[in-house]
N, C-alpha and C positions, 0 to 999 in steps of 0.2 A: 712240860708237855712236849711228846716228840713231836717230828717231824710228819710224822703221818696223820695224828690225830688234827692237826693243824692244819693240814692238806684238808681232812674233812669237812671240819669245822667252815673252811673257807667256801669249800663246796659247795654245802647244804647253805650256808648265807645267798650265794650265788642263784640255788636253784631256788630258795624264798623270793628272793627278791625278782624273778623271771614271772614266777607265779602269782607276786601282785600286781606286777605290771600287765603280765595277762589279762588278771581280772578286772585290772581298770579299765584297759583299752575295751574288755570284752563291755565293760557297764555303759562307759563315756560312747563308746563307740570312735574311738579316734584313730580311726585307719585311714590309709589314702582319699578311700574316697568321701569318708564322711568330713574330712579336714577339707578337698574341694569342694563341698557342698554348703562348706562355713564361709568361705570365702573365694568371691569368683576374681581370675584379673585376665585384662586384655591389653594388649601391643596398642595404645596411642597411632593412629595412620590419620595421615593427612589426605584428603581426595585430591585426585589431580587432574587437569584439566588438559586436552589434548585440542591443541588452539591449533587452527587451520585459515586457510583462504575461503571466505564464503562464497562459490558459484561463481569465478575469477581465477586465472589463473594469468603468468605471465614470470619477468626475468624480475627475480628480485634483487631490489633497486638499494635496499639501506635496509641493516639489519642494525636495528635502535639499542639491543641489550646481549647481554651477555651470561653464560650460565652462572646462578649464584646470585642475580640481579632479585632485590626485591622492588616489586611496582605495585603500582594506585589502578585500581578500576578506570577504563579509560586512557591509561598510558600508551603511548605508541611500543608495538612491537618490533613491527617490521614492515618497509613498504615495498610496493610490486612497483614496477617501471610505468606509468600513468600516461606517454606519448600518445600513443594510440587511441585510448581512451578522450585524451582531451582534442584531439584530431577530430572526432568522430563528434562530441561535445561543440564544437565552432562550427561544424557543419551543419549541424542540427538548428544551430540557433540562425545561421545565417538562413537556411529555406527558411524557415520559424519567418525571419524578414521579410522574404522575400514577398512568403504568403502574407505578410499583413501589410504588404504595400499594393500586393492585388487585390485584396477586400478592401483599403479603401479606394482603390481607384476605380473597381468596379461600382462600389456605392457612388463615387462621385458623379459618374458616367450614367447611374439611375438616377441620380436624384435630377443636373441636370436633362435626359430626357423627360424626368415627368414636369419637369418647368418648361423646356420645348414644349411638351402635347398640351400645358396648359395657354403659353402662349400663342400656338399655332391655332388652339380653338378657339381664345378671344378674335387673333386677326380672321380666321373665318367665317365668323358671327359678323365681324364688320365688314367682310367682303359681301356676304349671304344680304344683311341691309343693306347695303349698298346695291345688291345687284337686282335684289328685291325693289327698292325707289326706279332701279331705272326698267325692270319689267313692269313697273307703275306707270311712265313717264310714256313707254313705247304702245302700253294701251291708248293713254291718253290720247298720243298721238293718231293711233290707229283708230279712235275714234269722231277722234275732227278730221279726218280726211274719209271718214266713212261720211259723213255729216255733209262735207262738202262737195264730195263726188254726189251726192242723193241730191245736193240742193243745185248741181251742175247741168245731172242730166234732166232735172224738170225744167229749168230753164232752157236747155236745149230743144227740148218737147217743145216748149214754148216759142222757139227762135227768137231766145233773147241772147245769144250766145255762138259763136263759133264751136266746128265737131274739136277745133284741137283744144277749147278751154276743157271739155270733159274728161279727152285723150289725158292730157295734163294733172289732170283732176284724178283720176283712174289710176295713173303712174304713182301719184303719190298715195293712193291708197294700198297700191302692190306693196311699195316698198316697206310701209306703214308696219304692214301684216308683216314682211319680212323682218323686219325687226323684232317685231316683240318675239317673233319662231325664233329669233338668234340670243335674244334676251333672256328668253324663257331657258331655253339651255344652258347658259352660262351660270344660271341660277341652281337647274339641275345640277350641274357639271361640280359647282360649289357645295352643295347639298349632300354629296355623293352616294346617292341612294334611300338619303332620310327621307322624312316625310316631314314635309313642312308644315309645322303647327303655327303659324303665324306669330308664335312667342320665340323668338332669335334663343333666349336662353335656356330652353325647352330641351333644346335639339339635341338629340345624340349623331353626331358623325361617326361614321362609321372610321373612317379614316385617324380620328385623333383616336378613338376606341382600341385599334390596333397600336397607336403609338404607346399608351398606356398599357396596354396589355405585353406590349415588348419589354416597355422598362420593368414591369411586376416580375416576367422570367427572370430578369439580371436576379431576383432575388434567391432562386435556385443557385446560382453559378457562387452567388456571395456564401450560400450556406454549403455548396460541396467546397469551396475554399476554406472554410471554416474546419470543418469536416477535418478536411487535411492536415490542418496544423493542430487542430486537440490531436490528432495522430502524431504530430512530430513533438509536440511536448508531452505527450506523456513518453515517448521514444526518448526524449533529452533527460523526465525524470529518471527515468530507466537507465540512465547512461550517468548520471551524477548518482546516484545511489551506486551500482558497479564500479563508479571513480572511488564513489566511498569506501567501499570493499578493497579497494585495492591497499588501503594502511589497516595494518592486523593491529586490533588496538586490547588491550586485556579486559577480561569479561568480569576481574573483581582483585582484590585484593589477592596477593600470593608471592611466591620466590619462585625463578627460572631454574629450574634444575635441569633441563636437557634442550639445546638448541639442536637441532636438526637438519636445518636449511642455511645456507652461509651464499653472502652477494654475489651477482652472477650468478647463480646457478634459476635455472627453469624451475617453476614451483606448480605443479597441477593442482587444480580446485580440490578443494576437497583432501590433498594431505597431508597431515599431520605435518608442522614444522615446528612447533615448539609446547614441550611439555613443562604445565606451570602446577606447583604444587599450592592448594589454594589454603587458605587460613580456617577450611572447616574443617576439623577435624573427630575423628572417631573413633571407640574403640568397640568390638564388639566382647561379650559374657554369655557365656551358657548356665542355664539354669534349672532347677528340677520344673517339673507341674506345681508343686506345693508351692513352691518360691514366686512361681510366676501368677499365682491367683491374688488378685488386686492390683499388678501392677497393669498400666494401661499408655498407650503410646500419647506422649506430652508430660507426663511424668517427671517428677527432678527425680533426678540420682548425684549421691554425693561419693564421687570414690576418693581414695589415697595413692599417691603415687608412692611405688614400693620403694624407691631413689630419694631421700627429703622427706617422704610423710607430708606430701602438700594437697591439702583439700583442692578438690577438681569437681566441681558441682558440674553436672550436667544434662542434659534432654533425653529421653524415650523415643528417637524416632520409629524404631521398629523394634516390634513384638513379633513373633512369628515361630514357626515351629519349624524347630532344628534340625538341618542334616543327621541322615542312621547316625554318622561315625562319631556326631556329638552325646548320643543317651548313654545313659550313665549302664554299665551291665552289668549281670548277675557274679559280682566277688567280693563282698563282703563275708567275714563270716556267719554273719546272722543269716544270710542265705538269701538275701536283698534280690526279689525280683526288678529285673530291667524297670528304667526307670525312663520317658518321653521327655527329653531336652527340649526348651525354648531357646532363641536368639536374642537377644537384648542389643540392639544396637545404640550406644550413648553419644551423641555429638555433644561437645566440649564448644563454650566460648575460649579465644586465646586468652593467653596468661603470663605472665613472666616466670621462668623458671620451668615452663609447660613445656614439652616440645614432642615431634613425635618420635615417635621409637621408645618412649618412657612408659613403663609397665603400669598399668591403675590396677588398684585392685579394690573391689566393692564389697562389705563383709555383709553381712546374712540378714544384719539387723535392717539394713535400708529394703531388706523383700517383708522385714514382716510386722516392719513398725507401721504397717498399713492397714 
């Protein structure tokens, strides 16, 4: 066989074998895109957490860790300078004091005045009988010298008697009457304006009425004290919580990959000083409509990582319909109209040998063994 026949030969082998591989691909359909339609993979990402000062700012005081650092939910980050703060904290507590040594001194200042206005009203009740016996005593009196002036001047009528036993007699009935006028006041004067029921414990004085009614005000003056200091404690909660604030403590498990903020330096509320890369992670897949009917967000998915071949079972958080530049479009050759991508977003428990940046890739059978 020459040379040339051989050249042919090799040819026509060549051009067979082009044209079954045509006709398979063209049968199996295994072109670019129907091989991504077999099998979706995504980029493993870790979420990251961008840790800040809550509503506090200040000179930061101790920076706890360092990029690279893995920590515990609840770890100290980093703390802000707390002087000021707890300045502000000892002042609070000390009025806090001060006001609760005025409410009770003011209670004690009511309690005895209402022991005064009770004892001031027993001794007045015993001044009131007492004064009352002797505008008893000065009647009496004023009526034995009424009794004897009448029995003086019939005897004088008579002239069984001298004119000055009458005089005499007369004199003491003046002053008789002047008495019980001065008695009688002194009783009023006691009384101060009541009305005397003849039962001592009856009486309302007016006088002890005000004293009582002064000490019930001190109860106003006790409750805007009061008043004031629910104002300064919850001002002191308010300033131990902002104390709290002031140590940035980590919101979950993760590794420090970017410190930010370094000691000494001014740190404003609100930003960003250290980004923490946290332990959930995620990968996202795009997927056809046909792929996506039955699966539903909660879902397991089991992929493979392309690195190891290591099962990576994981969660369905998000379903959702795809950005344009994900749908699959019209190049096939069977002439494949455009096709609506879903998003698959899969959160991943950790693993050993997991990490992110490791490619998973989920084959076709996990969309349709549903």
């Amino acid at each position: 066989m020459n040379t040339r026949q051989k050249a042919l030969r090799t040819g026509a082998i060549f051009i067979a074998v082009l044209i079954v591989a045509g006709l398979l691909l063209l049968y199996k359909g295994n072109d670019a895109v129907a091989i991504g339609m077999e099998k979706k993979e995504g980029i493993l990402t870790a979420e990251q957490v961008k840790m800040s000062f809550d509503s506090v700012s200040g000179r930061l005081l101790k920076e706890a860790v360092k990029e690279g650092d893995t920590v515990k939910a609840g770890d100290v980050i980093m703390e802000l300078d707390p002087t000021d703060t707890d300045l502000s904290i000892e002042r609070t507590k000390a009025q806090i004091a001060q006001l609760d040594a005025q409410i009770r001194s003011t209670g004690g200042t009511q309690s005895v005045n209402y022991m005064k206005a009770d004892s001031d009203e027993q001794q007045s009740f015993r001044q009131i009988d007492q004064q009352r016996a002797a505008v008893s005593a000065a009647q009496a009196t004023l009526k034995n010298s009424q009794i004897d002036y009448n029995r003086k001047s019939a005897l004088l009528d008579a002239g069984a008697i001298a004119k000055s036993q009458l005089d005499d007699a007369e004199m003491a009935l003046n002053v008789a009457e002047a008495n019980v006028t001065q008695q009688q006041q002194l009783l009023d004067k006691l009384l101060s304006g009541a009305q005397d029921t003849g039962n001592t414990d009856s009486i309302s004085l007016p006088t002890i009425a005000q004293q009582r009614e002064a000490a019930g005000n001190m109860s106003n003056d006790i409750d805007a004290l009061t008043q004031q200091k629910q104002a300064l404690v919850v001002q002191l909660k308010q300033l131990e919580v902002q104390k709290e604030r002031l140590t940035l403590r980590a919101p979950e498990d993760g590794r420090v990959i970017k410190v930010l903020a370094k000691e000494g330096e001014m740190v404003a509320a609100g930003t960003p000083v250290v980004l923490l890369e946290s332990d959930r992670s995620y990968y996202d897949i795009y997927i056809s409509e046909k792929q996506a009917q039955g699966l539903s967000e909660g879902d397991t998915i089991t992929g493979r990582t392309v690195a190891g071949d290591k099962s990576v079972p994981g969660t369905i958080r998000l379903l959702t319909k795809a950005p344009g530049f994900a749908d699959l479009k019209q190049s096939r050759e069977k002439g494949q109209a455009d096709l609506t991508a879903f998003q698959v977003r899969i959160y991943v428990e950790p693993q050993d040998g997991v990490m992110p940046g490791m490619t998973i890739g989920v084959n076709e059978r996990e969309f349709t063994k549903r």
